[in-house]
C-alpha positions as CSV (number, residue, x, y, z in Angstrom):
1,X,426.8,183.3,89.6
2,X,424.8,185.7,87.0
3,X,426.8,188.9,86.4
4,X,422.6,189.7,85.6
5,X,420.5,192.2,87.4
6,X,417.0,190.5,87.1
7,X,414.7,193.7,88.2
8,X,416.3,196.0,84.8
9,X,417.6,193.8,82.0
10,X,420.1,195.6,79.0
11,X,418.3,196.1,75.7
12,X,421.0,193.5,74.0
13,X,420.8,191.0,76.3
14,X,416.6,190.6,75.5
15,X,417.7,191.6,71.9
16,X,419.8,188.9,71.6
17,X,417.3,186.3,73.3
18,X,414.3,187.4,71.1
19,X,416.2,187.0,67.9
20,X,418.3,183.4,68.8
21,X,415.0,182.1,69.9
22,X,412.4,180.2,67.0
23,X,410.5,177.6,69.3
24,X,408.6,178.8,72.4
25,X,407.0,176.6,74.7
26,X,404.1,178.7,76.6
27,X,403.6,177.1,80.1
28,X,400.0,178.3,80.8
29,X,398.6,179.2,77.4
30,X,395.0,179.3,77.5
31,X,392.1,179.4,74.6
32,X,390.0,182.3,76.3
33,X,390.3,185.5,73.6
34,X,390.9,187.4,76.8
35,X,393.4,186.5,78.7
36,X,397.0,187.8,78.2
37,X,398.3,184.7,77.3
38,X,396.0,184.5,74.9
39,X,396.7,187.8,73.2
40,X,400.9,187.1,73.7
41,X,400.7,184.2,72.1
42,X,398.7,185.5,69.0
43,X,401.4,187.8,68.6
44,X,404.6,185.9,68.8
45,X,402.7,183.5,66.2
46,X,402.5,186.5,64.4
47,X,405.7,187.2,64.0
48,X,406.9,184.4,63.0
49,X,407.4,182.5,66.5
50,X,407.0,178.6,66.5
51,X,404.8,178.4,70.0
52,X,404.2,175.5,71.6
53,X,400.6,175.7,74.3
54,X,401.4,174.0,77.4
55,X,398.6,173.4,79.9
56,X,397.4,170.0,81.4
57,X,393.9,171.1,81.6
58,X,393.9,171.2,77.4
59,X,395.5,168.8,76.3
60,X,394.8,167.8,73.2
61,X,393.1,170.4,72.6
62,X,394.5,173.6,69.8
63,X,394.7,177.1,70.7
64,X,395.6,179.3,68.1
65,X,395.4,176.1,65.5
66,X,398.4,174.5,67.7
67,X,398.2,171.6,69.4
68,X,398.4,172.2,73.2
69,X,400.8,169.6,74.9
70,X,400.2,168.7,78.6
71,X,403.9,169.0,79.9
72,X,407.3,170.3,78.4
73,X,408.3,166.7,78.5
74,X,406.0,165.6,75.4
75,X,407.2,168.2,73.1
76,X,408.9,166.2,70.1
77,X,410.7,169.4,69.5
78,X,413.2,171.1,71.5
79,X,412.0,174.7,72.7
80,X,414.5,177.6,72.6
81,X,412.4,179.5,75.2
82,X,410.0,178.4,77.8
83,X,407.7,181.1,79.0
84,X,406.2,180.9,81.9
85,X,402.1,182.2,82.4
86,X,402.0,181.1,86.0
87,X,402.6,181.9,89.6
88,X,405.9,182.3,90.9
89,X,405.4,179.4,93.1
90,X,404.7,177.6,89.8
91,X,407.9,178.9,88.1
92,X,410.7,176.9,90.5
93,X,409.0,173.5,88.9
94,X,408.6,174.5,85.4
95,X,412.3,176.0,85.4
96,X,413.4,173.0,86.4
97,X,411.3,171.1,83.7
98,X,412.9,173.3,81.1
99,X,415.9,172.8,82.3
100,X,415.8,169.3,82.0
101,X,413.8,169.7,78.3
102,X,417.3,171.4,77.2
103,X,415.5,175.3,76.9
104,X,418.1,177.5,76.4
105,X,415.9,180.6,77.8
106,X,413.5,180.7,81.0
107,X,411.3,183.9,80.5
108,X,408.8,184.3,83.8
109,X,405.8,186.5,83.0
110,X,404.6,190.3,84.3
111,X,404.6,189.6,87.9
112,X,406.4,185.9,88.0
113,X,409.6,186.0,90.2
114,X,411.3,183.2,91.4
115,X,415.3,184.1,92.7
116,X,415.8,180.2,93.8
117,X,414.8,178.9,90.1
118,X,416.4,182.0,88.0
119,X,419.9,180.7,90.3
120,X,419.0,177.3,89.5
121,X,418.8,177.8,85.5
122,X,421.3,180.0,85.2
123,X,423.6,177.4,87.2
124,X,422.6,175.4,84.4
125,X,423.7,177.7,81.4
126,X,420.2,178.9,81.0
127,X,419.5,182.4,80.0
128,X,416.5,183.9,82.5
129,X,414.1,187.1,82.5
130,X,411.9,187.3,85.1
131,X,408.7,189.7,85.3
132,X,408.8,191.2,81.5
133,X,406.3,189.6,78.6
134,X,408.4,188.5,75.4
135,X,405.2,190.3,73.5
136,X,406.1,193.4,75.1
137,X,409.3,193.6,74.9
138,X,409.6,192.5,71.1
139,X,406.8,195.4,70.5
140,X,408.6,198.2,72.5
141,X,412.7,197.0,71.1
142,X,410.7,196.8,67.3
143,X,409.2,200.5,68.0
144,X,405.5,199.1,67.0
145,X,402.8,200.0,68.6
146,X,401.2,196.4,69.1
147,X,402.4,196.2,72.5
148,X,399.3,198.7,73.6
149,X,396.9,196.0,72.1
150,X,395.9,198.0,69.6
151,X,396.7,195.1,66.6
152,X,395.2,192.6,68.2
153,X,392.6,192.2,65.9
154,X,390.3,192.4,69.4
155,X,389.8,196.1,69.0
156,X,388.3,198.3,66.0
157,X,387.8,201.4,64.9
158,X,385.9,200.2,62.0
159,X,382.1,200.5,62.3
160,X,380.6,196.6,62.8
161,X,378.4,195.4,60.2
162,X,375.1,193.5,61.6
């Protein structure tokens, strides 16, 4: 059992996850500009973040210029962290995919909670943070300001030329 409290997680314990992890497989990326996955995923590339889009619907396609993958189970790389961008129902199959893919992390998205699957990974040696964004918290433990949206390159204060 977890000696973790999964509703308020320790600054060192998501330090320590954000800086171990380089490969992130994102269960639920999507291509639409606007849609938080869209705008998380932008920014872990950012800073420096392998990311890996996972969604069955585009396969094949890129998001982001990377090539999205229909299931964790055709990545030919191993991912340090799978991140979840789907329902909580959703999250008890996808940890166990990751689980199975060798992930060392399961990180379950802003409103993604799922006790039975956090048990299960964490049974397994997995390390799990439910209902937190990796964007976010990156932003707020690096003090910048990006987790407001405000870098997005989506927003401007400049005046737009015609």
């Amino acid at each position: 059992m977890s000696d973790i409290v999964h509703d308020r997680y320790d600054d060192l314990y998501l330090r320590k996850i954000l800086r171990d992890t380089r490969t992130i497989a994102m269960v639920g990326a999507s291509a639409n500009w606007n849609r938080p996955s869209y705008f998380a995923m932008k920014y872990l590339l950012d800073r420096g973040y392998k990311v890996i889009p996972v969604n069955p619907a585009a396969a094949g396609q890129e998001i982001l210029g990377q090539k999205v993958y229909a299931a964790l189970e055709e990545l030919s790389v191993k991912a340090d962290m799978v991140d979840i961008f789907r329902n909580s129902e959703a999250a008890g199959p996808i940890t166990d995919e990751a689980i199975k893919h060798g992930a060392k992390v399961v990180w379950m998205q802003l409103g993604v909670i799922n006790q039975a699957a956090a048990a299960r990974a964490e049974a397994a040696g997995l390390k799990v943070v439910m209902n937190r964004c990796p964007k976010i918290e990156h932003s707020r433990l690096a003090g910048t300001i990006e987790w407001h949206g405000i870098a997005s390159g989506v927003i401007s204060s400049k005046k737009r030329v015609l």
